[in-house]
C-alpha positions as CSV (number, residue, x, y, z in Angstrom):
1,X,92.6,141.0,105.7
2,X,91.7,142.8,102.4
3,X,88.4,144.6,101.9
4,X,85.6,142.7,100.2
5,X,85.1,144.1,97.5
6,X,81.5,144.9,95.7
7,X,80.1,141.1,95.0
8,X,76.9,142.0,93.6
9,X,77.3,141.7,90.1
10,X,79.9,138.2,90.5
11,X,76.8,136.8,92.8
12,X,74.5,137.6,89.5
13,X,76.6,135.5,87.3
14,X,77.0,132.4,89.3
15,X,73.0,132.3,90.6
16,X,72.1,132.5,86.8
17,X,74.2,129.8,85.9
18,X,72.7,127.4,88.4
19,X,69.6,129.1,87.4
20,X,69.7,128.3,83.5
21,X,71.2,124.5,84.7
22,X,74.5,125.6,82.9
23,X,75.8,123.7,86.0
24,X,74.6,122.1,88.6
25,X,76.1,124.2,91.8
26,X,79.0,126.3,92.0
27,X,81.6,127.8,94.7
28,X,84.0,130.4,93.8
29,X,86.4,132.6,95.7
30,X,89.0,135.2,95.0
31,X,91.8,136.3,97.3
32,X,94.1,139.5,96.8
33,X,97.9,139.0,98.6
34,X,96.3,139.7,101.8
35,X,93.1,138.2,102.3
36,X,90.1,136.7,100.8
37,X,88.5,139.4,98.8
38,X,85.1,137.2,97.4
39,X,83.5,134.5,97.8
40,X,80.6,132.7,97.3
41,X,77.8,129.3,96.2
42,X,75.1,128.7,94.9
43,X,73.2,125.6,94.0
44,X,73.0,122.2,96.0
45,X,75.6,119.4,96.8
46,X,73.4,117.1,94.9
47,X,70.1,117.9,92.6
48,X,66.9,118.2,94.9
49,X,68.5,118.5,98.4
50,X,68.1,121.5,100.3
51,X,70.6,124.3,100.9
52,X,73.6,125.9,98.7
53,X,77.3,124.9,98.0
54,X,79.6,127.4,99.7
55,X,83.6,127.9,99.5
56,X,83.8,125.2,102.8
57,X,82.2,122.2,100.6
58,X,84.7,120.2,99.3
59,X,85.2,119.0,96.0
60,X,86.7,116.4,93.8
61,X,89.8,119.1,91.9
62,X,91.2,116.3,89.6
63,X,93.9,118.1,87.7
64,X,93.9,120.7,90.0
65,X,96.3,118.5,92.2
66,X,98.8,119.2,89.6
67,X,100.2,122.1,90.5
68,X,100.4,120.5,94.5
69,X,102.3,117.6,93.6
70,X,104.4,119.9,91.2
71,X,105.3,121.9,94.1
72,X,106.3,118.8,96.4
73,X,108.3,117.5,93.3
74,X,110.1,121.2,93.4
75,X,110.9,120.9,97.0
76,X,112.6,117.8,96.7
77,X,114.3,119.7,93.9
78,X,115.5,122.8,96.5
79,X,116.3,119.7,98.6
80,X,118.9,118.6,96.6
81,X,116.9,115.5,96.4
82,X,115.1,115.6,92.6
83,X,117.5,116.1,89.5
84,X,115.1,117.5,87.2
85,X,117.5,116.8,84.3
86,X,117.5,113.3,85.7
87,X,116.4,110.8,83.8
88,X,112.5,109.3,85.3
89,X,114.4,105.7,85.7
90,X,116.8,107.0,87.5
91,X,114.0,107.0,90.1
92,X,111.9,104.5,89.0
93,X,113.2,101.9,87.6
94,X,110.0,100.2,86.0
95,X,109.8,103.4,83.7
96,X,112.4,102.0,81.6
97,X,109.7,99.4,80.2
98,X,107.5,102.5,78.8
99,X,107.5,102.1,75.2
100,X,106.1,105.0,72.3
101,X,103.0,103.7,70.8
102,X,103.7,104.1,66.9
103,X,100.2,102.8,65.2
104,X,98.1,99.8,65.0
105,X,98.2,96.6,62.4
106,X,94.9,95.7,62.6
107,X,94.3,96.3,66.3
108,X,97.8,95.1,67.0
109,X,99.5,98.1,68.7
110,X,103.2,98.6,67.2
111,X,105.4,99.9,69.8
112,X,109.0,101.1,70.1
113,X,111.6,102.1,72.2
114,X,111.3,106.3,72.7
115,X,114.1,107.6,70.9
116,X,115.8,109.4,74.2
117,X,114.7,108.6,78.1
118,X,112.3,110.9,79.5
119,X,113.8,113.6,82.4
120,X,111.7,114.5,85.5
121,X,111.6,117.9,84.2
122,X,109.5,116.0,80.8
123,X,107.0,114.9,82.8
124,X,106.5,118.4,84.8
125,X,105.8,120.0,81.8
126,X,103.9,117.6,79.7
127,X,106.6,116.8,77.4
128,X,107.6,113.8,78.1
129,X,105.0,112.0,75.6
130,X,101.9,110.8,77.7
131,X,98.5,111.5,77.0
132,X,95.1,111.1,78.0
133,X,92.0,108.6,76.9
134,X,89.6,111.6,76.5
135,X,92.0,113.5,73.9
136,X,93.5,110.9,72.3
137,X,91.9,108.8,69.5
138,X,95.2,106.7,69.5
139,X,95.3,106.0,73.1
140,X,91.4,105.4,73.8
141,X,91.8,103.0,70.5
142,X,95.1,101.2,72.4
143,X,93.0,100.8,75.8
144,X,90.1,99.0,73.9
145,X,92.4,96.3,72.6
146,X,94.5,95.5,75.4
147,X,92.2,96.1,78.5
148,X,94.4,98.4,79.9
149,X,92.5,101.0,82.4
150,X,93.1,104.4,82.3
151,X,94.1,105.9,85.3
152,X,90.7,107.4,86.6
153,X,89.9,104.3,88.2
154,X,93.2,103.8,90.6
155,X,94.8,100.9,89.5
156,X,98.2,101.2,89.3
157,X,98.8,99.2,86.0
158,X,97.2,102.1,84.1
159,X,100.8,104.1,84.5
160,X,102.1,101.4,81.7
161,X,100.4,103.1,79.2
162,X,102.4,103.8,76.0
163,X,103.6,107.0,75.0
164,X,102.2,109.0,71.9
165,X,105.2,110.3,71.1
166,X,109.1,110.7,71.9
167,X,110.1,112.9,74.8
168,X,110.7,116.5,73.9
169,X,109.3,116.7,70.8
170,X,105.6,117.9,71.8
171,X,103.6,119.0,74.5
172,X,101.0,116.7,74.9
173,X,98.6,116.8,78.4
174,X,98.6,113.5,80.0
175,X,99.5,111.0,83.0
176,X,103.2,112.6,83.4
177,X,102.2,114.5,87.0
178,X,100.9,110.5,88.1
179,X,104.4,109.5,87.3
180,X,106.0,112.8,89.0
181,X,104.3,111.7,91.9
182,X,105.6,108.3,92.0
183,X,109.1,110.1,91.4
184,X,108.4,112.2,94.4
185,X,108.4,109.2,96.6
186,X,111.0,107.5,95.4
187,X,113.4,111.0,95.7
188,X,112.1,111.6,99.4
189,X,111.2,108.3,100.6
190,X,107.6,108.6,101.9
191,X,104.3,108.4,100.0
192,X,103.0,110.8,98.2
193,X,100.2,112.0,100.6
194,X,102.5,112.6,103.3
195,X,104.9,114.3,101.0
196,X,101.7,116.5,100.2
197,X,100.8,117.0,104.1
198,X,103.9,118.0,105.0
199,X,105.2,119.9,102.3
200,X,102.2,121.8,101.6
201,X,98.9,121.1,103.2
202,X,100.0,121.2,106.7
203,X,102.2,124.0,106.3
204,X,99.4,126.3,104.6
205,X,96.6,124.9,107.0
206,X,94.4,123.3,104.5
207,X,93.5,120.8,106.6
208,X,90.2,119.8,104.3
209,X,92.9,118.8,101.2
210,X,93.3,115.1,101.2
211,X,93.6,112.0,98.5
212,X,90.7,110.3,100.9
213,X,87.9,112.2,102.9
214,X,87.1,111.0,106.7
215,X,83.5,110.5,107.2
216,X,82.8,113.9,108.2
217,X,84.0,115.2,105.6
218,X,81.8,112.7,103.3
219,X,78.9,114.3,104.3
220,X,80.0,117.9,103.0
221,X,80.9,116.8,99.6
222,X,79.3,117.5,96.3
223,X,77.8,114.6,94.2
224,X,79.4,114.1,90.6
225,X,76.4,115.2,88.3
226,X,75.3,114.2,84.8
227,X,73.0,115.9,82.3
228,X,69.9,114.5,83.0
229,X,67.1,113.0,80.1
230,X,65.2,115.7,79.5
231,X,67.5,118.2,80.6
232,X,68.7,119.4,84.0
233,X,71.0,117.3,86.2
234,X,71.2,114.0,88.2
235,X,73.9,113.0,90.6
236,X,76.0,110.4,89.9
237,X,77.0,110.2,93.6
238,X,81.2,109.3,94.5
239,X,82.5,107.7,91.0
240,X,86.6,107.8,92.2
241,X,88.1,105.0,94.1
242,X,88.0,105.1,97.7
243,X,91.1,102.4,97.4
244,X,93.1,103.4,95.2
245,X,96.6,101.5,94.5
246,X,98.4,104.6,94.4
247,X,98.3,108.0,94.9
248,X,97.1,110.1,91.9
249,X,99.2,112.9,91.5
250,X,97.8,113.7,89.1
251,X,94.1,113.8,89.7
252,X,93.9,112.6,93.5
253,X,92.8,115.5,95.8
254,X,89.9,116.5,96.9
255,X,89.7,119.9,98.4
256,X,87.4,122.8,99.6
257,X,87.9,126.3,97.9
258,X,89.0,128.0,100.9
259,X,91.8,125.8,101.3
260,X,92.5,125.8,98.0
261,X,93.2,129.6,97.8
262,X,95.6,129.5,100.3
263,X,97.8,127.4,98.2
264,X,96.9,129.9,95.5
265,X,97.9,132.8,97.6
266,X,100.9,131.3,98.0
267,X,101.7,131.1,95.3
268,X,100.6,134.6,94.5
269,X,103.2,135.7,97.3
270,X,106.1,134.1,95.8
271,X,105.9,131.0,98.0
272,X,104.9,132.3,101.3
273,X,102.0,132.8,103.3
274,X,101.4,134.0,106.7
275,X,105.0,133.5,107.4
276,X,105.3,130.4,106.1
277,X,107.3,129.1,102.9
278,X,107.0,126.3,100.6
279,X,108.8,127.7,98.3
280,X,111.9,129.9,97.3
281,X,111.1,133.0,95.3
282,X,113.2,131.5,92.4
283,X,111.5,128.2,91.9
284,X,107.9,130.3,92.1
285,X,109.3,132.5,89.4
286,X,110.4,129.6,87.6
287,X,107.3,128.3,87.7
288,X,105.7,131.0,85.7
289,X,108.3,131.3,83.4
290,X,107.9,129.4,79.8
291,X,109.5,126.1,80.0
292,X,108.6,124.2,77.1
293,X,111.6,126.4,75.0
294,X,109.9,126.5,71.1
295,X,106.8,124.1,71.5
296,X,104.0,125.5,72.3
297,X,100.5,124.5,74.2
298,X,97.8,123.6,71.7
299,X,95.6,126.3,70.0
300,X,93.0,123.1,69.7
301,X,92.8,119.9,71.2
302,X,89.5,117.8,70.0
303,X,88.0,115.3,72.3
304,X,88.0,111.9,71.8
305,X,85.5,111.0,74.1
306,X,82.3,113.3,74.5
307,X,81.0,112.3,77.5
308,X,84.0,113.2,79.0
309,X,85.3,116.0,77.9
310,X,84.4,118.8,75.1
311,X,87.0,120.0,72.7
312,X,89.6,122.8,74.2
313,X,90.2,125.6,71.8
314,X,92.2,128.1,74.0
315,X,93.5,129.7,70.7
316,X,97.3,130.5,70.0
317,X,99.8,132.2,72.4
318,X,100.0,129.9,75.9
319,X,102.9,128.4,77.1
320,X,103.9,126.3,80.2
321,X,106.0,126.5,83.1
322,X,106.9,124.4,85.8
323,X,102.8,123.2,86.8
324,X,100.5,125.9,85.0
325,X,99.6,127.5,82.1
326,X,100.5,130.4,81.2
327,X,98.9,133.2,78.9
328,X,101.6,135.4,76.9
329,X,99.0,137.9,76.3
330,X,96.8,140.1,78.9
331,X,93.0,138.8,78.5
332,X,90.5,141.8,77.6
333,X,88.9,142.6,81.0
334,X,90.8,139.7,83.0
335,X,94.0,138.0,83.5
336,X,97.0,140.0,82.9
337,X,100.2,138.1,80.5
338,X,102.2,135.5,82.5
339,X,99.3,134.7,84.6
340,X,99.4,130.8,85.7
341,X,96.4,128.7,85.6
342,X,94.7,124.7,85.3
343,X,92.0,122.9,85.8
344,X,90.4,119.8,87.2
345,X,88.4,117.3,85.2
346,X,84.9,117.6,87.0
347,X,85.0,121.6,85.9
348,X,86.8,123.0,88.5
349,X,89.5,126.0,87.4
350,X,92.1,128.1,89.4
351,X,94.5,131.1,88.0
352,X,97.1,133.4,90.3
353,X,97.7,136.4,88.3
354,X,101.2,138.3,90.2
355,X,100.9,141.2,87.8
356,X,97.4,142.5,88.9
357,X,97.8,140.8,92.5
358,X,94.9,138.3,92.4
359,X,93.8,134.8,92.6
360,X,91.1,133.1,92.3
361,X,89.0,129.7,91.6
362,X,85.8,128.2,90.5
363,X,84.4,125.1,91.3
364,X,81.6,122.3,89.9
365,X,81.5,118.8,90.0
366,X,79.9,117.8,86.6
367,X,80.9,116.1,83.3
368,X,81.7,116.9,80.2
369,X,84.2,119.1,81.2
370,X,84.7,122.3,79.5
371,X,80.8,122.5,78.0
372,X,80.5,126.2,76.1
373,X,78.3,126.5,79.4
374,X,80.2,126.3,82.1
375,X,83.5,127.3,80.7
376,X,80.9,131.0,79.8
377,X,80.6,130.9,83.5
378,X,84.3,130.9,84.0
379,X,84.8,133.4,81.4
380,X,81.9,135.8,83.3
381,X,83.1,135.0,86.6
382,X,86.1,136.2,85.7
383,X,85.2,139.5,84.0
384,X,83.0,140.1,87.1
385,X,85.7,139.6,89.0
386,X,88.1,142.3,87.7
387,X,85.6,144.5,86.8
388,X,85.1,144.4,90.4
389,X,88.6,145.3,91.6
């Protein structure tokens, strides 16, 4: 185990942000190669209950399963299993139907055939076209006219939505990890949550990650909060689907933040922990290593639906490899260059960072995501943090 290290002035930044009602709780934890090194909550599970948030609640990550059903996707690449060059039909056949969504007569969609198929390494790394309601005028405008969902509310149908362009010619963040995770269980022939217990979950010991919480585990969860009239907060309760048609590989897990930072550490270690390995040295390098050739990962993306999500303006300079994103430069006070990170929906954010040997993660369950608030919090947690090293 590593020494903790001085958590004074990290506890200070996360009180005051449940304090001020930047957000509504918060558990965060930080782990070095060897051990956890802080960790920490503050605030309630849900508005006017007694208690604190701590690094065993669980939470709903959302995109924070990314990276988990990335890594399955890579073992059934080491597997021999996954062509990443192959085509996505090769493995599921129905992708063949997707179409590129090409603009609207009226609010008739127009829609063509992409101009090459889409490879399973396209949808690892966003580039294979997708895109999401909540930064997408096109798409949110192509769901209101046809009625198809998007794929927050687990119906399977929602995976036929068009793309917004053809493969490989832009990153664009969207629903390619729910189809990765589809391909997953075609390529090794169980379903995507046992592909996730035994190729990473079980092996790590997170035993409080899972698509579907028993009852137990219900009552240790953290409510989905709101910004409340008048200010403040109010808990919108569960809002996913407790039966959903498919596994989300995309958005599906919930977990707690100590088992999260296993999978972190991990990943930290080159694919290892506690004797363990989920993956080769190689495929974690790999991983951090730009993938998207000349395109690059938007300087600004503007949202397109407000109570969702706030704009993301990460500036110029990021990249992405096989699952994260990766800074080229070192941030000021934080994250060194090549660092890997993401993000969940309901503000909940993870980075490994090999070069100065830490991890760590942050965790909220409110909406919009990425408010100037919380995402300050992140920003202090994380200057705390290394400041603290």
């Amino acid at each position: 185990m590593s020494p903790a290290i001085d958590r004074s002035k990290i506890d200070q930044v996360l009180a005051a942000a449940v304090e001020s009602k930047a957000v509504p709780h918060v558990a965060a934890i930080a782990a070095d190669r060897d051990g956890i090194i802080y960790e920490g909550g503050f605030g309630p599970r849900d508005v006017g209950e007694p208690g604190d948030d701590d690094t065993s609640t669980q939470f709903r990550i959302m995109s924070m399963t990314k990276m988990v059903a990335t890594t399955v996707a890579l073992q059934q690449m080491e597997k021999g299993t996954l062509d990443l060059d192959a085509p996505v039909q090769t493995y599921c056949p129905e992708f063949a139907e997707i179409q590129v969504l090409d603009g609207f007569d009226g609010d008739t969609p127009r829609l063509r055939a992409p101009a090459s198929k889409a490879t399973v390494k396209q949808l690892i790394t966003h580039t294979a076209g997708f895109g999401y309601f909540f930064w997408s005028e096109e798409l949110k405008r192509y769901e209101a006219v046809t009625g198809l969902p998007n794929v927050v509310p687990g119906k399977v149908i929602a995976l036929m939505a068009p793309m917004l362009a053809d493969p490989g010619t832009q990153y664009i963040y969207g629903i390619n990890t729910d189809w990765l995770g589809k391909v997953v269980e075609s390529a090794s022939g169980v379903s995507l949550d046992v592909a996730v217990k035994e190729g990473v979950t079980g092996p790590l010991g997170m035993d409080h990650t899972a698509f579907l919480l028993d009852e137990p585990a219900k009552g240790n969860t953290v409510g989905v909060h709101l910004p409340a009239e008048g200010g403040g907060w109010s808990s919108a309760g569960e809002i996913l689907n407790q039966e959903p048609e498919w596994w989300a590989g995309g958005h599906g897990l919930y977990s707690t933040p100590r088992d999260y930072i296993r999978f972190e550490q991990a990943l930290l270690r080159g694919g290892e922990l506690d004797g363990t390995r989920i993956l080769s040295e190689q495929t974690v390098q790999a991983a951090f290593t730009n993938q998207i050739g000349d395109l690059d990962f938007p300087a600004e993306i503007e949202t397109a639906d407000p109570g969702t999500t706030d704009a993301f303006r990460p500036g110029p300079g990021f990249k992405w490899g096989y699952g994260l994103l990766l800074n080229t430069q070192d941030v000021p006070g934080g994250r060194k260059a090549g660092s890997g990170a993401w993000a969940g929906l309901f503000n909940t954010h993870f980075w490994v960072d090999p070069d100065s040997g830490v991890c760590a993660s942050i965790y909220t369950n409110s909406l919009p995501f990425i408010t100037p608030e919380a995402m300050a919090m992140y920003g202090a947690f994380e200057q705390a943090l290394y400041a603290a090293l």
